[in-house]
N, C-alpha and C positions, 0 to 999 in steps of 0.2 A: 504493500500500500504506500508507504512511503518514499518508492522509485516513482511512484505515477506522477506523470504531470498534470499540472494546473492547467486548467481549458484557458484559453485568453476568456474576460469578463466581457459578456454582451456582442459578443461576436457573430455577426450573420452575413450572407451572402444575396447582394439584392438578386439575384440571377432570377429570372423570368416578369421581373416588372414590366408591363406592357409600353414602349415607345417608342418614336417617330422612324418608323418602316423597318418594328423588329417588336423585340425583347431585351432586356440585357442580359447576354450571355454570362454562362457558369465564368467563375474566378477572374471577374473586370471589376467591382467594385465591391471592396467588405468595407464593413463598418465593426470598430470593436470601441470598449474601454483601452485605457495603459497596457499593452502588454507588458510582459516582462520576459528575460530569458527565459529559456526552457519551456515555454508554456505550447500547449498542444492547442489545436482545434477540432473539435466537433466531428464527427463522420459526416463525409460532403462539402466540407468546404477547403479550397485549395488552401494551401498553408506551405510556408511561409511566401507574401506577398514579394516582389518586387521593386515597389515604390513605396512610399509610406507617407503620407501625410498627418504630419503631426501637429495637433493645435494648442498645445498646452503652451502657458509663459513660463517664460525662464527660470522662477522660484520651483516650475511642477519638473521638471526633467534632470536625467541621469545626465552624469557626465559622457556618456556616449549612450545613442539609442540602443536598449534591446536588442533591436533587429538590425543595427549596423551592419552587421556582420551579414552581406548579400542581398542587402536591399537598399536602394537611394533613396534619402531620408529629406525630404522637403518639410523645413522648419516654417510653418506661417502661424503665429502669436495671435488668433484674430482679438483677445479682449488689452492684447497692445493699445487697437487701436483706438480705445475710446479716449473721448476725449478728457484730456487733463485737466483735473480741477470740476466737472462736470460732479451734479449732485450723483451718491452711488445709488443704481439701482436698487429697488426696494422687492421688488417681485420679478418673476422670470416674462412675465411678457414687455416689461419694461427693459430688462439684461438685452433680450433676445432684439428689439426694435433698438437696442443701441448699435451694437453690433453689426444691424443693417444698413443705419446710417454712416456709423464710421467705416466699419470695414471693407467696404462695395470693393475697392481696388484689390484687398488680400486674399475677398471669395473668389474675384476673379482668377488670383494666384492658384488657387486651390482647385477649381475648372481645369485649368492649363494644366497642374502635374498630374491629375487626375488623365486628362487625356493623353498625356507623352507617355506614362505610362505602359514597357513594354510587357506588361501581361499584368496579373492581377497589382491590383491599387489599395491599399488599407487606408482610410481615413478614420483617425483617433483623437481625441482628451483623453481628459482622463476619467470620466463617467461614459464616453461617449453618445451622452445624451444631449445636453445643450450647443458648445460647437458643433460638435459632428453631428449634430442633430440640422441647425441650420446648413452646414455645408451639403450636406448628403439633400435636404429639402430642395436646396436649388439646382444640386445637380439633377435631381432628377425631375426637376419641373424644366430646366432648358433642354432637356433630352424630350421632352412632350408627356412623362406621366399624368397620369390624374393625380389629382390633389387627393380626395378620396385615399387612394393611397399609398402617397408622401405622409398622412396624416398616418394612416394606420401603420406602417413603419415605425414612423417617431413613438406611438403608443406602445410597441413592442418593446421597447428598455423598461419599461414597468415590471415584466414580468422576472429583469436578472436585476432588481433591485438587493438582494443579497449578497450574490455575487460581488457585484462590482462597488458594495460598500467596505466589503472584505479586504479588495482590490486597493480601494482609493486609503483605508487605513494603515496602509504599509506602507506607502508612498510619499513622495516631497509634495507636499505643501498641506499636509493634514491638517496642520494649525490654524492653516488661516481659513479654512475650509469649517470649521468648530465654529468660526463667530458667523456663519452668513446664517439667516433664516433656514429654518426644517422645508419652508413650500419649496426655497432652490434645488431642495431634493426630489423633487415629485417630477412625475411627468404629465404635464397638463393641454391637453391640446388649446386651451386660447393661446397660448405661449408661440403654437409654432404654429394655430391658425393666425394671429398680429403678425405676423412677417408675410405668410401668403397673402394676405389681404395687400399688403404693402404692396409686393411684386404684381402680384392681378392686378391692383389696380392702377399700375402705373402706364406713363404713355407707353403703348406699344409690349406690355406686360411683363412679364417675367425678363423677355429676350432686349425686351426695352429697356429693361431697370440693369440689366446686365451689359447694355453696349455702354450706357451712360458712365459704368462704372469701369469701361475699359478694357472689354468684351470684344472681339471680333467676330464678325460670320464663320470667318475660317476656324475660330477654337470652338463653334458649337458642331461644324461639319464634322472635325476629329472628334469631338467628345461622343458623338452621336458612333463615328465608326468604332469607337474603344467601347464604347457599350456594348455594341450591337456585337462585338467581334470580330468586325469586319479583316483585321488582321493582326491572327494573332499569332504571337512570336514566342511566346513562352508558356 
């Protein structure tokens, strides 16, 4: 028992989400918590990724990634980018429409390694619920899912709420993690329904709110082929 390894926390494989002239094919985009070394996955999903998008700040990360070792490791910080001095968010649809204002430029970051991507792509926090809750929402609403569900996705981290508490209480930044309210804990759909509304409603919608923020055509053309598996290489 004690050789086994530890599942990565909240880890799944979007593979078969219906969009724009497909599905996404098996091991193109997971979504987890923190891994750590050694940690195993799930029967059925490809393991260990190739790319890794990491979204935790600086206070949450190792001296070197986990998964250093045979995967390129794309650092984007999105709650860097709120702004300084700005009152702290009080609740999570508040956290969440921060993030969307400030960080338009670092989700687009996160689009692009998501697409270069030469075979499966990991997007992580460290609960992988909030960041990668919003990243994963948009990628897969510029790739044409339904919202429906994007939504039912995001509600899915509820269920490794154990898990990934486990997870986050071994890890850097536990401390500052003690003083935020118990709701940052939850998983709530007004949270990640206030950002779709945002993106829907904006001119030209999602792909609008995405060019605005330094999007091109060509990175949803590739984001759409790495979904679809148009080619894949690993």
């Amino acid at each position: 028992m004690g050789d086994m390894a530890d599942l990565v926390p909240n880890l799944r494989d979007l593979h078969g989400v219906a969009i724009d002239g497909g599905s996404v094919a098996p091991g193109r985009l997971l979504r987890s918590a923190a891994p750590a070394v050694g940690d195993a996955a799930p029967i059925g999903v490809v393991w260990p990724p190739v790319s890794v998008i990491d979204l935790r700040s600086a206070s949450e990360i190792e001296p070197e990634h986990p998964l250093a070792d045979g995967a390129t490791i794309h650092r984007v910080p999105l709650l860097g980018a709120l702004r300084p001095g700005a009152a702290r968010p009080v609740d999570l649809p508040g956290l969440y429409l921060g993030v969307v204002e400030s960080a338009g430029p670092m989700l687009v970051d996160v689009v692009r390694a998501i697409s270069s991507a030469p075979g499966p792509a990991l997007v992580h926090c460290a609960a992988g619920k909030d960041r990668t809750g919003i990243s994963v929402a948009l990628t897969l609403m510029l790739a044409g899912a339904d919202t429906v569900v994007v939504v039912d996705d995001y509600l899915e981290t509820a269920k490794h709420r154990a898990a990934i508490d486990a997870r986050l209480s071994a890890t850097a930044g536990h401390d500052h993690r003690l003083t935020l309210p118990a709701s940052f804990f939850e998983t709530k759909p007004d949270a990640i329904g206030g950002v779709i509304e945002v993106w829907e409603g904006h001119t030209g919608g999602v792909r609008g709110w995405f060019g605005d923020a330094g999007g091109t055509d060509d990175d949803l053309e590739r984001l759409l082929g790495h979904l679809r598996g148009d080619t894949m290489s690993a």
